[in-house]
PAFI-178014 format. One record per residue (C-alpha): x, y, z. Coordinates in steps of 0.02 Angstrom, whole numbers, plus 32768, in hexadecimal, padded with zeros to 4 digits. Last residue first. Layout:
BEGIN
XYZ/...
REM end
This chain:
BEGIN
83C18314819F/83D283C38171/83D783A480BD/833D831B80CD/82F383A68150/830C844080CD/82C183DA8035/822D83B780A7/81FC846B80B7/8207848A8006/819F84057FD3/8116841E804E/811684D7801F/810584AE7F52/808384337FA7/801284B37FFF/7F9D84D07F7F/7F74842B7F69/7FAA83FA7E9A/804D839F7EC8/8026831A7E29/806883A07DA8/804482ED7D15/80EE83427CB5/815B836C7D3B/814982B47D76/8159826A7CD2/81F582B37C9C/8235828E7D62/81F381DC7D27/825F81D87C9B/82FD82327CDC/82F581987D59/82DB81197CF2/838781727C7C/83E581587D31/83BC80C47D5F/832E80B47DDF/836180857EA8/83AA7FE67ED8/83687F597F27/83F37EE07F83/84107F507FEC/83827FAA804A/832C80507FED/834680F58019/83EA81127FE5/83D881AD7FC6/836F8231802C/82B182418030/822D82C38014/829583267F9E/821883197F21/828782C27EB1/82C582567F4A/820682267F5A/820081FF7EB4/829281917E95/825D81277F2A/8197812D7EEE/81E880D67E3B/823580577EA4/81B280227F00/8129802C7E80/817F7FB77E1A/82087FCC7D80/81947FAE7CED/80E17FAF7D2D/80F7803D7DA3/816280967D0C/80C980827C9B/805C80B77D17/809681547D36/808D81777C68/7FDC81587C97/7F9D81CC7D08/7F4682197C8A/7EEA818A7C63/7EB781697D21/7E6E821A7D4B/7E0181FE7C9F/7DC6814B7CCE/7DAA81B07D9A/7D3482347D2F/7CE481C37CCB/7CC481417D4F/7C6981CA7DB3/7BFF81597E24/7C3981BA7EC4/7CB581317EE9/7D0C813E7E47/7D2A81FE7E65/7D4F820E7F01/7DEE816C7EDF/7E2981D67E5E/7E2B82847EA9/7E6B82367F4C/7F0281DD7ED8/7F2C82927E91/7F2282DA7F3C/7F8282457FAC/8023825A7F33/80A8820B7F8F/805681627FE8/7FBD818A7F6D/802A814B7EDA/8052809F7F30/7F8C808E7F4D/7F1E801F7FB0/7E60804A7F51/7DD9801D7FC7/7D197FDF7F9F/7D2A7F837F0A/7C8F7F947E98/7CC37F817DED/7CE3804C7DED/7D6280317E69/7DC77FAD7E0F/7DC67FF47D76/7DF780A77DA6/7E7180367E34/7EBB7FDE7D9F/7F6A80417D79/7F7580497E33/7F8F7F937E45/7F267F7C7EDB/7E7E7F6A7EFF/7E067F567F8B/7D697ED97FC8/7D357F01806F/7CFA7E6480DA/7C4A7E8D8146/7BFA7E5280A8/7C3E7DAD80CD/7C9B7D578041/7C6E7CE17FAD/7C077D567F49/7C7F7DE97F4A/7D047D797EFD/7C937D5D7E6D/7C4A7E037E63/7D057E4C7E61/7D1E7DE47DD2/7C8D7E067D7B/7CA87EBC7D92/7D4F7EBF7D43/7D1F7E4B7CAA/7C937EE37C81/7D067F6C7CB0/7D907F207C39/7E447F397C87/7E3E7EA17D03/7E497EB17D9C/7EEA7EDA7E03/7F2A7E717E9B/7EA37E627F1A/7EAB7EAF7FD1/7E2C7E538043/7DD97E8B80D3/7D987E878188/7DEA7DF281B8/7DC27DF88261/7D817D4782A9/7D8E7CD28204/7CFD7CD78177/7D7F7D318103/7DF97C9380FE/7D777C2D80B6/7D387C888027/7DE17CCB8000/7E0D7C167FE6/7D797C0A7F77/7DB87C927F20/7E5B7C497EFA/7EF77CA47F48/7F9D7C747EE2/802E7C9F7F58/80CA7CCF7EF8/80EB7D427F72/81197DEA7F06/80AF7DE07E7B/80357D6E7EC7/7FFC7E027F32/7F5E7DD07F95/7F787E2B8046/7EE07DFD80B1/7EB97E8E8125/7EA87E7981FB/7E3D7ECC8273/7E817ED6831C/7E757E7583A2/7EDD7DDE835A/7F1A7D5883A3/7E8F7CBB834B/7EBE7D3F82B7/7F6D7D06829E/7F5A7C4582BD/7EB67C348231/7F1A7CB981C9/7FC07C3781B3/7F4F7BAB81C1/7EE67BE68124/7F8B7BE980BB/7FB57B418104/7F1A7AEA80C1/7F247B46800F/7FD67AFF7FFB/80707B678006/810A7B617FA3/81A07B628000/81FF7C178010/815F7C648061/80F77D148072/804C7D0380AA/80207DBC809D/7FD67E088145/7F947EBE8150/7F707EF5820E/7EF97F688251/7ECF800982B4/7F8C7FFC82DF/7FA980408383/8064801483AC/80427F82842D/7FCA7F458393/80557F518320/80D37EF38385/805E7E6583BF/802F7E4482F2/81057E4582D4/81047DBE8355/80777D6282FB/80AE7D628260/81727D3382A1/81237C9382F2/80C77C6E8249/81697C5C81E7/818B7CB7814B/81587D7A8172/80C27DE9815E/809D7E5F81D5/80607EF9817B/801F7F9181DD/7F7A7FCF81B8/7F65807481FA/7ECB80E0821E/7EDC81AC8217/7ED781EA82BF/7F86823E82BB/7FDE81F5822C/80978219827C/807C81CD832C/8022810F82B6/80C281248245/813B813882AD/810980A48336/80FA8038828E/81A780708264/81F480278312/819B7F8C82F5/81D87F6B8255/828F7F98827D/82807F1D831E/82447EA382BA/82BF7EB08226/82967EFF8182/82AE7EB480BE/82007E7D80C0/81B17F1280FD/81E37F768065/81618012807E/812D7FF57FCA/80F97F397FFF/80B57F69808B/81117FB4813A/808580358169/7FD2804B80F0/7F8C80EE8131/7EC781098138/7E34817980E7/7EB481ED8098/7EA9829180D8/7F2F83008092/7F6883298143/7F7B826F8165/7FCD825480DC/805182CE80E6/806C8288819F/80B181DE815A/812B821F80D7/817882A1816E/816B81F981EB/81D581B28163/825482368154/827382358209/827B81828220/8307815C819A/82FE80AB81BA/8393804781D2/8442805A81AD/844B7FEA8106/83D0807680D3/830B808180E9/8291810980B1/820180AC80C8/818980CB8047/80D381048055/804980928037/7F8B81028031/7EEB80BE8051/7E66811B7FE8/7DAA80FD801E/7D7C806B8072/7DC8800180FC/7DCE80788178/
REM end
């Protein structure tokens, strides 16, 4: 499970709760696109801004909706006791794994970071992936500390922030990493605007904002790179680019919220107070952009769309 594409959805979430129906909708599509697993409650899916019993309730969605495709459920929270609660909740709901980000308020030291995974995966029975996002944590991962956290019981893998844009800089640092970690311990990418790169230098899984709503274009990217066709998945990437400027601007989060309410996949709100959606010139923007790239290329997408545009209306 921990190659191929892994695809973050959003969770449609108002100052209600989560909109359940429209995110077990988000969560089937990718199972019947077939991504190679189903990234529940990350960064894109806001699990931050969610309580325990919301989190738990939309990891029991997510692993019914996906059908037999694996799910990595993301458990990150500030205190260790909350970790490992939110760990017990996604195994009880079938999680084939869990995604843990060391999220704090007070900076952490190396020590404490490796505590944090040292507690969580002495509980574990599932596989776990390390969640490297200084973007959002503020967590500075060295690879030495890599080194040490992936020779703990489960940690089957590592997601790395983006690499850099040059191949040649890209595969040294994903050598680098690579040579102080098991080679049972999957390497993967985020930053979808670096997955080409990141793929092609040898990572083994791209997790991808885009692929949470548009599983086919990221598929065709991620088959590409991992067949050896860095040409083809460089070329996939470049035209994909006027996507990535908006990513890179306004985050993937809020540029998948606009989307998926474009597509008529979600309602509005759909994000939790205090983030707000786009404004509305962003949003004309990335609708530009959206109509432009024609990322709902499987033939039955135009159906898909339809069909969901009834529920959100119906909802």
């Amino acid at each position: 499970m921990f190659t191929g594409l892994s695809a973050f959805p959003l969770t449609p979430t108002d100052e209600a709760g989560v909109d359940e129906r429209a995110y077990a909708r988000l969560v089937a599509r990718l199972a019947d696109a077939g991504v190679d697993s189903i990234g529940a409650l990350g960064s894109t899916g806001g699990y931050a801004y969610l309580s325990r019993e919301e989190r738990a309730r939309a990891a029991r969605v997510a692993v019914e909706a996906a059908g037999g495709t694996p799910v990595l459920v993301g458990i990150g929270a500030l205190r260790t006791a909350q970790v490992l609660a939110l760990a017990e909740d996604a195994q009880k709901a079938g999680a084939a794994a869990v995604l843990l980000a060391p999220m704090t308020y007070q900076p952490l030291t190396d020590d404490e970071v490796f505590g944090l995974y040292e507690d969580v995966t002495r509980e574990l029975s599932v596989p776990l992936c390390v969640y490297d996002n200084p973007r959002t944590t503020h967590v500075d991962f060295s690879d030495e500390l890599h080194g040490r956290i992936a020779r703990l019981p489960n940690v089957a893998a590592i997601k790395i922030p983006p690499v850099p844009g040059d191949p040649a800089a890209a595969r040294e640092r994903v050598a680098a990493l690579r040579a102080l970690v098991p080679d049972t311990v999957s390497l993967g990418v985020s930053g979808d605007w670096s997955a080409a790169t990141g793929l092609t230098a040898g990572c083994d899984v791209w997790y991808s904002v885009l692929g949470g709503l548009f599983p086919h274009a990221a598929l065709a990217l991620t088959r590409a790179a991992l067949s050896g066709d860095a040409a083809a998945a460089t070329a996939c990437s470049e035209r994909l680019e006027p996507l990535w400027e908006l990513f890179r601007r306004h985050g993937g989060l809020r540029v998948m919220s606009a989307a998926a309410v474009h597509l008529g996949l979600a309602s509005e709100p759909n994000l939790p107070r205090p983030l707000r959606g786009l404004a509305a010139e962003d949003r004309d923007r990335l609708v530009a952009v959206l109509d432009g790239l024609d990322l709902l290329s499987s033939p039955a997408a135009p159906e898909d769309r339809d069909r969901a545009a009834r529920d959100v209306e119906g909802a």
